[in-house]
PANU-195844 format. One record per residue (C-alpha): residue in one letter; chain; x, y, z. Coordinates in nm, 2 decimals. Each point is the difference from the previous one (the first is absolute). Example, Ala and Ser with C-alpha at 12.3 -4.5 7.8 and 13.67 -1.06 7.14 Angstrom:
# residues 2
 code unit   east  north     up
    A    A   1.23  -0.45   0.78
    S    A   0.14   0.34  -0.07
END
This chain:
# residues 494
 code unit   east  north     up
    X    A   4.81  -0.43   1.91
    X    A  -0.12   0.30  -0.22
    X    A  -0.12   0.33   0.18
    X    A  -0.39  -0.03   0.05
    X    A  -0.18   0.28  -0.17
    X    A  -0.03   0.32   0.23
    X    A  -0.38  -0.01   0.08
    X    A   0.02  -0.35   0.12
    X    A   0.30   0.00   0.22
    X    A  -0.12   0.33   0.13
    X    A  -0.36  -0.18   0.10
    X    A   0.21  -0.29   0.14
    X    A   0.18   0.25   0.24
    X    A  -0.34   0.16   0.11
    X    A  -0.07  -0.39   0.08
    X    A   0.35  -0.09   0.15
    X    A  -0.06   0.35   0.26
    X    A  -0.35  -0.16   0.12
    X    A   0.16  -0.35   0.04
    X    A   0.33   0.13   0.16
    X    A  -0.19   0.21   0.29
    X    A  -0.21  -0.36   0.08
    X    A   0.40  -0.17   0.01
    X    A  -0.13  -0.21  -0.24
    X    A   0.21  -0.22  -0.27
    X    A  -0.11   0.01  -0.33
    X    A   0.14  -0.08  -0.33
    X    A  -0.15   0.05  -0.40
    X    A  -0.01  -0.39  -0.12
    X    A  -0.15  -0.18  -0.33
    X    A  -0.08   0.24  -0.30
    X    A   0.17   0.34   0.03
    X    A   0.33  -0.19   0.06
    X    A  -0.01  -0.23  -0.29
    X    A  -0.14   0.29  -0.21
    X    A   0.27   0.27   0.06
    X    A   0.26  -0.30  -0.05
    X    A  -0.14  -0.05  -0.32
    X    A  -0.07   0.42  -0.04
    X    A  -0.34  -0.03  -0.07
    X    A  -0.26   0.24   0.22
    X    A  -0.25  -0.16   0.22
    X    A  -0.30   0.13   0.18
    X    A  -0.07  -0.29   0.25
    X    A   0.27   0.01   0.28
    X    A  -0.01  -0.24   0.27
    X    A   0.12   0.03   0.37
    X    A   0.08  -0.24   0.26
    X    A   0.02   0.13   0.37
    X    A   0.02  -0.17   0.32
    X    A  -0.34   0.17   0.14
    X    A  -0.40   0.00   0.04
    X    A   0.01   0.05  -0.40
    X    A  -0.37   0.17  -0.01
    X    A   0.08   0.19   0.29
    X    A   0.31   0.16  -0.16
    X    A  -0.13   0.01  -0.36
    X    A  -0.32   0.20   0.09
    X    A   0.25   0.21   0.21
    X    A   0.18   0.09  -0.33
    X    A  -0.32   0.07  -0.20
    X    A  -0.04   0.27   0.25
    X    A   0.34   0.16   0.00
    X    A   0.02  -0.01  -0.41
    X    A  -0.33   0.06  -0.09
    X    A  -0.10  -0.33  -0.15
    X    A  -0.26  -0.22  -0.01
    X    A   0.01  -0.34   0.24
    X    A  -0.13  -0.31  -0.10
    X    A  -0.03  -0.32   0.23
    X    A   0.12  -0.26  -0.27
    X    A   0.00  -0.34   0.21
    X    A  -0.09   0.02   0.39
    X    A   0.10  -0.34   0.09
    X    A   0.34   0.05  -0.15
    X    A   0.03   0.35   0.08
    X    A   0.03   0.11  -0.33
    X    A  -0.04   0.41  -0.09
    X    A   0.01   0.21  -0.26
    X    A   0.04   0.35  -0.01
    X    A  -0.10   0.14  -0.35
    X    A   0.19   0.42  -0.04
    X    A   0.08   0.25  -0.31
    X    A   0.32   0.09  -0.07
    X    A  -0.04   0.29  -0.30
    X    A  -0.19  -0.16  -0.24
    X    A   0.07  -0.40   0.13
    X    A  -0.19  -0.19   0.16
    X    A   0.18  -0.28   0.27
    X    A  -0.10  -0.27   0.21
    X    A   0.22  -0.02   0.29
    X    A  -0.07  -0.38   0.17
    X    A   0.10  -0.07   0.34
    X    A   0.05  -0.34   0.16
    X    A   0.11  -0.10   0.33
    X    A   0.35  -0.25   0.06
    X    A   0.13  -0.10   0.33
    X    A   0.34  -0.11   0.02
    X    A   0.22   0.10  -0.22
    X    A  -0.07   0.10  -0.35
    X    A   0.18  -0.31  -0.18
    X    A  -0.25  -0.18   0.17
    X    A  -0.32   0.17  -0.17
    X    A   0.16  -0.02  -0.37
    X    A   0.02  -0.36   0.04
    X    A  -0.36   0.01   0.03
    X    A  -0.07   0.17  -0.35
    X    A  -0.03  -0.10  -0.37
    X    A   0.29   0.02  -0.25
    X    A   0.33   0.07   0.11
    X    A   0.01   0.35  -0.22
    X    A  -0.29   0.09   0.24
    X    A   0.18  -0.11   0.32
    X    A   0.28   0.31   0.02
    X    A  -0.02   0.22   0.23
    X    A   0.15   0.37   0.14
    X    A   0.01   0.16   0.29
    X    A  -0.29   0.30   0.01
    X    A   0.25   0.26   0.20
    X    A   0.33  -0.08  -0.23
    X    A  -0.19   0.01  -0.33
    X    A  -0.16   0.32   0.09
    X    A   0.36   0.11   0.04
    X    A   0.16  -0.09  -0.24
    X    A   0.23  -0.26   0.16
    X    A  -0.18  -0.33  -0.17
    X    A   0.12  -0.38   0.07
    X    A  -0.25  -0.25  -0.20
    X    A  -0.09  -0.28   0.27
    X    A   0.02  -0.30  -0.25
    X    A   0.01  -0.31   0.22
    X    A  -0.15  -0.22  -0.33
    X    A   0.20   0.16  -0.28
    X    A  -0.28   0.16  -0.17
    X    A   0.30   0.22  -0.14
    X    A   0.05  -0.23  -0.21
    X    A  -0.29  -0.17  -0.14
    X    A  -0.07   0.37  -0.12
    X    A   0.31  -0.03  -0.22
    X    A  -0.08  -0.35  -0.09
    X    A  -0.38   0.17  -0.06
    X    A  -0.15  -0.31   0.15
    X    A  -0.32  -0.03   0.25
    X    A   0.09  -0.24   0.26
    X    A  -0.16  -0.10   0.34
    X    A   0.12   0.07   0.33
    X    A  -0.10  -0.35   0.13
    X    A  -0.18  -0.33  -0.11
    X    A  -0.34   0.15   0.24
    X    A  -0.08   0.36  -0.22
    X    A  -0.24  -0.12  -0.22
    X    A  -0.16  -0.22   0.32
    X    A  -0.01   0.36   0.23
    X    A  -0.16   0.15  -0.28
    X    A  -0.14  -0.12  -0.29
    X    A  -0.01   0.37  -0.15
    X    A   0.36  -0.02  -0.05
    X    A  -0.08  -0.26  -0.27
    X    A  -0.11   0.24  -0.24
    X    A   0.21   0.27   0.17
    X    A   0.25  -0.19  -0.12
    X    A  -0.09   0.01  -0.40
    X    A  -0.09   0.37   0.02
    X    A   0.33   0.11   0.11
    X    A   0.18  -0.22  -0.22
    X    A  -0.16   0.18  -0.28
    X    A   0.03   0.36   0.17
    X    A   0.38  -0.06   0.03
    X    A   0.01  -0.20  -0.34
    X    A   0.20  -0.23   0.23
    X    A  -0.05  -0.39  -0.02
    X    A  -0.10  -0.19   0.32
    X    A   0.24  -0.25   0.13
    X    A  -0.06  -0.38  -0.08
    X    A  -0.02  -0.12   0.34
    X    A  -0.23   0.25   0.09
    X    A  -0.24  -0.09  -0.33
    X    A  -0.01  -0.33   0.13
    X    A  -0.13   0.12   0.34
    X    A  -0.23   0.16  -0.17
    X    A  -0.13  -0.31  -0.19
    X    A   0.01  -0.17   0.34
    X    A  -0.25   0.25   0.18
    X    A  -0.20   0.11  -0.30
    X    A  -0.30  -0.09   0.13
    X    A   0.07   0.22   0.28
    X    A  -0.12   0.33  -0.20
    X    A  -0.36  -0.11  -0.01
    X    A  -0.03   0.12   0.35
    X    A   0.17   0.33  -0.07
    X    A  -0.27   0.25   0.09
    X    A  -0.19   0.13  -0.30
    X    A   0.07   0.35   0.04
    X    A   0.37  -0.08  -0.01
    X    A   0.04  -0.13  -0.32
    X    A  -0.20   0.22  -0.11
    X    A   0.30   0.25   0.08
    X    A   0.31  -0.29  -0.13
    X    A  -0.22  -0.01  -0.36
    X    A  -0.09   0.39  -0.05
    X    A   0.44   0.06   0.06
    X    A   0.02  -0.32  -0.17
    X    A  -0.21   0.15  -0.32
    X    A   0.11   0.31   0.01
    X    A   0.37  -0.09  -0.13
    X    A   0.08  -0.03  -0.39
    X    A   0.06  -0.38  -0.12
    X    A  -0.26  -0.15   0.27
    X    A  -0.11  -0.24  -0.28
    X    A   0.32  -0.16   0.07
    X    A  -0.06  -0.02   0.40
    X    A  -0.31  -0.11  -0.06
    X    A   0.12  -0.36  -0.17
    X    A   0.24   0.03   0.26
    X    A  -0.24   0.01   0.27
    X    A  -0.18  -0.34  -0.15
    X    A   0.36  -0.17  -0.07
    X    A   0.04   0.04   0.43
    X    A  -0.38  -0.08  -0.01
    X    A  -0.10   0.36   0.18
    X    A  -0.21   0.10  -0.27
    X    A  -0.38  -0.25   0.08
    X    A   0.15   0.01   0.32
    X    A  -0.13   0.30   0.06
    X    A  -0.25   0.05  -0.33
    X    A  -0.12  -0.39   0.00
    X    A  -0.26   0.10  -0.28
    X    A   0.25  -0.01  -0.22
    X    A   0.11  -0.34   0.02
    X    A  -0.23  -0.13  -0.25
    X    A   0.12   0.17  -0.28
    X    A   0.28  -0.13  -0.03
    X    A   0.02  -0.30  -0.28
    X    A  -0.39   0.18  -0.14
    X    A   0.06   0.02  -0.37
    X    A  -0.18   0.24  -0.24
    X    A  -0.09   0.04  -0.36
    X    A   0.27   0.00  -0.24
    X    A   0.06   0.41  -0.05
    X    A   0.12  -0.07   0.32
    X    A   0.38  -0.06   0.06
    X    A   0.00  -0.08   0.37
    X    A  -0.26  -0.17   0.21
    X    A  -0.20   0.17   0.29
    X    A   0.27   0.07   0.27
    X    A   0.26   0.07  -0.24
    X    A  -0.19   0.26  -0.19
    X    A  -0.11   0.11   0.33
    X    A   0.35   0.10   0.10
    X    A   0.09   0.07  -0.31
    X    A  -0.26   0.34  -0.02
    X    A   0.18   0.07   0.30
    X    A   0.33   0.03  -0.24
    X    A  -0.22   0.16  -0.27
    X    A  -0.13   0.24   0.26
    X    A   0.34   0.12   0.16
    X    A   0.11   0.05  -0.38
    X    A  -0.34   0.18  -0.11
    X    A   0.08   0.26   0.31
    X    A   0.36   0.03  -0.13
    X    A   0.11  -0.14   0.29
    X    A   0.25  -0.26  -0.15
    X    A   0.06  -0.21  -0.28
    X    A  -0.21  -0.30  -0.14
    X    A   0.16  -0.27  -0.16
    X    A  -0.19  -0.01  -0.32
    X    A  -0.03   0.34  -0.02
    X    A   0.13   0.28  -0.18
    X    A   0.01   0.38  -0.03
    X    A  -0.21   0.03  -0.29
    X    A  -0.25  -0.22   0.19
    X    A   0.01   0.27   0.24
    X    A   0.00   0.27  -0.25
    X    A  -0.37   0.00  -0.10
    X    A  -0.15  -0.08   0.36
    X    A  -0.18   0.32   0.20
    X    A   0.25   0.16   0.24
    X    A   0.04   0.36   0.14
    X    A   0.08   0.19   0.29
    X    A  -0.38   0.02   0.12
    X    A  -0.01  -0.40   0.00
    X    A   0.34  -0.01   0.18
    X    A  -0.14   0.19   0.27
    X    A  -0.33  -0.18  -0.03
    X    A   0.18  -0.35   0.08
    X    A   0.15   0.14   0.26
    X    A  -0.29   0.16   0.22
    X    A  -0.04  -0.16   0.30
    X    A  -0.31  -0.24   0.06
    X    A   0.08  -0.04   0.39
    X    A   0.29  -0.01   0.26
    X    A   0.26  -0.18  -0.19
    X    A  -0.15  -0.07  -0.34
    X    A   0.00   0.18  -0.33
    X    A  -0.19  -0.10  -0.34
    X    A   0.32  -0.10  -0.13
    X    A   0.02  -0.26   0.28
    X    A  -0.35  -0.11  -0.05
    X    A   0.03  -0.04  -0.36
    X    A   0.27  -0.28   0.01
    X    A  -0.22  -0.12   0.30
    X    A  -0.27   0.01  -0.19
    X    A   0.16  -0.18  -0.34
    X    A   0.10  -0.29   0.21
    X    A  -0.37  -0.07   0.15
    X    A  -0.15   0.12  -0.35
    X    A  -0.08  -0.35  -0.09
    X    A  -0.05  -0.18   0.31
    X    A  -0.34  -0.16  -0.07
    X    A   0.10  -0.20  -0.30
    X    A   0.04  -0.32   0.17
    X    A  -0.29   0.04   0.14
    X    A  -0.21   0.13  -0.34
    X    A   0.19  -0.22  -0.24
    X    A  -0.23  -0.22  -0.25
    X    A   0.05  -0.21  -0.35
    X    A  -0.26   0.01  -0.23
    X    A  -0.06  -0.29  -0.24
    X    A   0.18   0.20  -0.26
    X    A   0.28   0.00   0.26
    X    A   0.02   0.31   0.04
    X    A   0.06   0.19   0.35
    X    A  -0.13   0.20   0.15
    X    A   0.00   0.23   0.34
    X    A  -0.34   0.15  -0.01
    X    A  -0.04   0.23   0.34
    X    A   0.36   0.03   0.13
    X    A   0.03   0.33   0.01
    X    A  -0.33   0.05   0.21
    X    A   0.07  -0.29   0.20
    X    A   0.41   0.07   0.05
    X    A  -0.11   0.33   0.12
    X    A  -0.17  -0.13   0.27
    X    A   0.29  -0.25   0.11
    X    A   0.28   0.24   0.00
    X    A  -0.23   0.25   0.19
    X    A  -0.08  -0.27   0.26
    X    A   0.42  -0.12  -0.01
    X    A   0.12   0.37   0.05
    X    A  -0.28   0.09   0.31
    X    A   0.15  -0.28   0.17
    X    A   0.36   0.20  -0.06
    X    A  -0.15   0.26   0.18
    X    A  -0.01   0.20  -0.33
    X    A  -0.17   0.37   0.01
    X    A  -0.35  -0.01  -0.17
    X    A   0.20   0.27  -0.25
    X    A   0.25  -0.28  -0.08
    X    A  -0.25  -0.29   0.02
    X    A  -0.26   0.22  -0.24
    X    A   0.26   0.12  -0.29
    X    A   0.11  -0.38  -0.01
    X    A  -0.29  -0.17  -0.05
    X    A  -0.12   0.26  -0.26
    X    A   0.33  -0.07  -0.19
    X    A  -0.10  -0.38   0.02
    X    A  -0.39   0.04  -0.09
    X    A   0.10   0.25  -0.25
    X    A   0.31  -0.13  -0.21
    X    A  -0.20  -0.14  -0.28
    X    A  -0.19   0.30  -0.02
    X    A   0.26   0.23  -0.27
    X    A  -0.04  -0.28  -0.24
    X    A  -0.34   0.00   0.01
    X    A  -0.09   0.37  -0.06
    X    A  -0.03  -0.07  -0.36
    X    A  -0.02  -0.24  -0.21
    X    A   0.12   0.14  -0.34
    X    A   0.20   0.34   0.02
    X    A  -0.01   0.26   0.25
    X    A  -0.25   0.01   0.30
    X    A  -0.24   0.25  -0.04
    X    A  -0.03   0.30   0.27
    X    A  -0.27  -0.13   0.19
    X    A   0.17  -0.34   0.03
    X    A   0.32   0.19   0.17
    X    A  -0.19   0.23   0.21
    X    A  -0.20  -0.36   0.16
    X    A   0.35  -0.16   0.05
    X    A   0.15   0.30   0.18
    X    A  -0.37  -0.01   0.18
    X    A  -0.03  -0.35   0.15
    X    A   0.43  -0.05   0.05
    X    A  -0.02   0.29   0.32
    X    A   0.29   0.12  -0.09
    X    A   0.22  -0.28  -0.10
    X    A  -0.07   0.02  -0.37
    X    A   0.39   0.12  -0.09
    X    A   0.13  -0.31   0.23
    X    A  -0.20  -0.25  -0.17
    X    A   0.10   0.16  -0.33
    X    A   0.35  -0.07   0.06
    X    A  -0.11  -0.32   0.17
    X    A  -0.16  -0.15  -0.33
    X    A   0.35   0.12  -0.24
    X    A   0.19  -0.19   0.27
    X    A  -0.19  -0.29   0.01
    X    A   0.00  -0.02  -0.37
    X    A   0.36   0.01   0.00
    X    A  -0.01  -0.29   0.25
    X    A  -0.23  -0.20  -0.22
    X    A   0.27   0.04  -0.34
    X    A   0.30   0.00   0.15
    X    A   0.28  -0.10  -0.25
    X    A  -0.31  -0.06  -0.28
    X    A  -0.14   0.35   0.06
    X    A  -0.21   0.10  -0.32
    X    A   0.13   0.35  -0.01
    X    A  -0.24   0.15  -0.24
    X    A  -0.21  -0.06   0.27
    X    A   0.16   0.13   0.26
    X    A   0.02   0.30  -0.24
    X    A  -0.37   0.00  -0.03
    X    A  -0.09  -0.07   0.35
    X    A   0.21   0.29   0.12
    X    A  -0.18   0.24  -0.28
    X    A  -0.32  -0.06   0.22
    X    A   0.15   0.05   0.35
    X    A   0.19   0.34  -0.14
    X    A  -0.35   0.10  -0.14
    X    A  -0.21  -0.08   0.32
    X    A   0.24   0.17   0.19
    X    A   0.01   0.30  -0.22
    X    A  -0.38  -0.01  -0.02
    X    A  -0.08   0.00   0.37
    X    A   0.28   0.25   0.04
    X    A  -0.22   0.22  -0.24
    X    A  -0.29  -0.08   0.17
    X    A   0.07   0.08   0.35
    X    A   0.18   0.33  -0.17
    X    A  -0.29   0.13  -0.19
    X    A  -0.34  -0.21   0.10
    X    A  -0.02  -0.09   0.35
    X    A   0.06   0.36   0.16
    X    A  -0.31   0.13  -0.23
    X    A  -0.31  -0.09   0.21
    X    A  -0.29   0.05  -0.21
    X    A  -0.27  -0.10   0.30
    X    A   0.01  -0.12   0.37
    X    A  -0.21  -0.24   0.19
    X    A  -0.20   0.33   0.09
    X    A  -0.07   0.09  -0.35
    X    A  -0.11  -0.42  -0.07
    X    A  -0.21   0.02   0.35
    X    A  -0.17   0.33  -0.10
    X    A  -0.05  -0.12  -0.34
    X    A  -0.18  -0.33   0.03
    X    A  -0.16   0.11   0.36
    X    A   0.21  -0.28   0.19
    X    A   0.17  -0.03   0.35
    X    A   0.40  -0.08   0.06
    X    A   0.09  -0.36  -0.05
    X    A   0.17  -0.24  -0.25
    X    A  -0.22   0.07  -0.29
    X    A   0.13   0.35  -0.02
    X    A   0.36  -0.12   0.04
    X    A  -0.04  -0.26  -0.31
    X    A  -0.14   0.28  -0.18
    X    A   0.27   0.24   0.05
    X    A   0.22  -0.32  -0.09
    X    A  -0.19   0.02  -0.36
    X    A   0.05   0.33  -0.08
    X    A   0.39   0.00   0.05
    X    A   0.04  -0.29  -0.21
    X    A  -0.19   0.12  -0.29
    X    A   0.19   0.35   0.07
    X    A   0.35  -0.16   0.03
    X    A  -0.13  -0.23  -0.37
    X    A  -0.06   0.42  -0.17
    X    A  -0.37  -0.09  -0.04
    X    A  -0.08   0.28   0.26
    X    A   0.10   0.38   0.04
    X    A  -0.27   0.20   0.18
    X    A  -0.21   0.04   0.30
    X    A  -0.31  -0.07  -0.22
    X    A   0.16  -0.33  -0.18
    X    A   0.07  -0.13   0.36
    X    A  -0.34   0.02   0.09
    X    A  -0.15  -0.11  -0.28
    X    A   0.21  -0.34   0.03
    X    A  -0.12  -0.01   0.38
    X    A  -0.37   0.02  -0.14
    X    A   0.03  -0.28  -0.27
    X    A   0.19  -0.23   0.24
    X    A  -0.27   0.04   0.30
    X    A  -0.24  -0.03  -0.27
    X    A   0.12  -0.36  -0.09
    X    A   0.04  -0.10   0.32
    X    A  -0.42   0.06   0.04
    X    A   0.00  -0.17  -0.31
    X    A   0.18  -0.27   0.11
    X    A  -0.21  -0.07   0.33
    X    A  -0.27   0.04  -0.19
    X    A   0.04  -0.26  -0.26
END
């Protein structure tokens, strides 16, 4: 087994003192073996002892300074949570009684059911417990169950078992798959907030696209997104290569390859060549949104749902012609309503359903040309903050609309609008928005009014028509304030 990184093994022998003065038997299982087989780091280590586990766990938080966390009380399930330099790791503790051969046969995959000794791998002197050859399903790189009953103890493991297969690049084992087809319908009961976790790690890899057909081959996928179900067979106009669901996924693929993530099968380098891309969007896509999610995530998230009210917008006219009026606006407010129930963040929920609402949007800013100032100043203005994402969003789901018959002059020509908007609101929040010609005081004082939303639509006004270059001074400001509360007495007047 290779020698565990210094700051972990010294933490485990902080841990292995506590536990040794209680006489009580403990051993690392699950992740941190199978990772330092396979020399890859980890950060989540699990430990079995034959004790009150919150007792003891909380006990440790004290003695190394972490945090304790009561993961499951009626299966005595803790977590303590510490800082090792710059790393942050989960230490989980669960209870066995008997001997320890006895609680591996109780977990997941056999990679995951390995265990060591706490006390012997803290020094140095480290014999892998491998009672159902996990050793060598990791050569084989296979996921395979322990027993027939995993999937049946916890439905989680179902997509568990997809997420590490994908983490690993490792394949999962035919029997198991067909377990998996067997007690599929087991993961509608997974709690929300759970796969909410198994899709964020899930999304978060390169090539998901891929695990996403995967996931609705083994029939996981409107399992545990059911809104998607119907559109699969939904065909669309002819500029279309695929029909509803495959494009869906396919924006996924389109996404990942947009990001520079991987590869896209039609695809190219000089595709690439011409689209937006810089260090300040790298870092952009990867700000965090909330406690396991990035934009990058929520981007590919948000290409598969982007067209998720089509089936339910789709109309012929007599000219046969079809036509999804409203399935942005209306796709927004499913995949809002199908991630709350996944115990999304509001954050997440929020930057996903403007990414839906939104992903027409670029292509309409103008309809010959180049959109005019004002018009990119308004999209950055009613996006909150998502206007880059959906930008990316709308090249991606171009993509996905050509594939193989992709016009490229224009994808040349759509890409010519999305460098200039970029540029443009880069220029704008540069040189524009930190000049602040008036304030609400200075409209209030003005026009003799109190606080409220009139001043705040006003202010609105004047930074559009500032950010468009038709304003540059203190007096110009409130001239435009006096014309537009002037036409608003017209207006109620009339």
């Amino acid at each position: 087994m290779p020698v565990i990184k210094y700051d972990v093994r010294g933490l485990l022998a902080r841990v292995s003192d506590v536990l040794s003065q209680r006489n009580c038997q403990a051993y690392v299982v699950g992740g941190l073996v199978r990772d330092h087989l396979l020399g890859r780091d980890t950060a989540d280590i699990d430990i079995a002892v034959n004790a009150d586990t919150p007792g003891v766990a909380r006990e440790i938080a004290n003695a190394i300074g972490g945090k304790y966390v009561l993961l499951d009380e009626a299966n005595g399930v803790a977590r303590v949570v510490a800082m090792e330099g710059e790393h942050v790791l989960h230490l989980d503790f669960n209870s066995f009684s008997g001997n320890i051969e006895n609680d591996l046969g109780r977990r997941d995959f056999t990679i995951d059911a390995m265990a060591v000794e706490l006390a012997r791998l803290v020094s140095g002197h480290v014999e892998v417990i491998d009672p159902f050859r996990g050793q060598v399903d990791l050569k084989s790189r296979l996921i395979r169950a322990v027993s027939e009953r995993v999937f049946a103890e916890d439905a989680v493991r179902l997509l568990r078992a997809v997420r590490l297969a994908a983490e690993l690049g490792f394949a999962i084992e035919s029997n198991t798959e067909k377990l998996i087809k067997r007690d599929v319908q087991l993961v509608k009961h997974v709690p929300g907030e759970k796969v909410r976790e198994e899709l964020l790690r899930l999304f978060g890899l390169p090539g998901v696209a891929g695990m996403v057909c995967y996931m609705d081959e083994l029939g996981l996928l409107t399992g545990v997104m059911p809104e998607l179900d119907g559109m699969k067979g939904v065909e669309q106009p002819k500029e279309h290569y695929w029909n509803v669901f495959d494009h869906s996924v396919e924006t996924v693929a389109t996404v990942e390859f947009m990001l520079r993530e991987c590869q896209w099968q039609y695809g190219s380098d000089d595709l690439l060549a011409i689209t937006p891309w810089s260090e300040a969007i790298k870092l952009h896509f990867d700000e965090e949104v909330s406690n396991g999610s990035n934009r990058r995530i929520l981007l590919k998230l948000g290409g598969l749902l982007h067209d998720i009210a089509k089936p339910a917008t789709k109309t012929t006219e007599e000219t046969g012609k079809t036509r999804f009026l409203g399935h942005g606006k209306i796709g927004a407010s499913m995949a809002a309503a199908m991630l709350e129930g996944l115990r999304f963040s509001s954050r997440e929920v929020r930057l996903v359903e403007n990414l839906v609402y939104h992903h027409l949007r670029p292509a309409q800013m103008s309809n010959e040309g180049l959109p005019t100032r004002r018009a990119v100043f308004r999209y950055f203005r009613d996006t909150e903050g998502a206007g880059i994402d959906i930008l990316f969003l709308a090249l991606a789901d171009y993509l996905a609309t050509g594939g193989p018959n992709l016009d490229v002059e224009q994808w040349k020509q759509h890409n010519h609008v999305v460098n200039y908007v970029l540029a443009e609101h880069m220029r704008q929040e540069a040189e524009v928005m930190p000049v602040k010609l008036i304030d609400g005081h200075d409209i209030m004082d003005v026009l003799g009014i109190s606080s409220g939303p009139l001043v705040g639509e006003l202010l609105t006004e004047v930074r559009e028509a500032q950010a468009a270059g038709e304003l540059n001074t203190k007096e110009d400001a409130i001239a435009l304030v006096r014309m537009k509360m002037e036409k608003r007495h017209c207006s109620a007047a009339c």
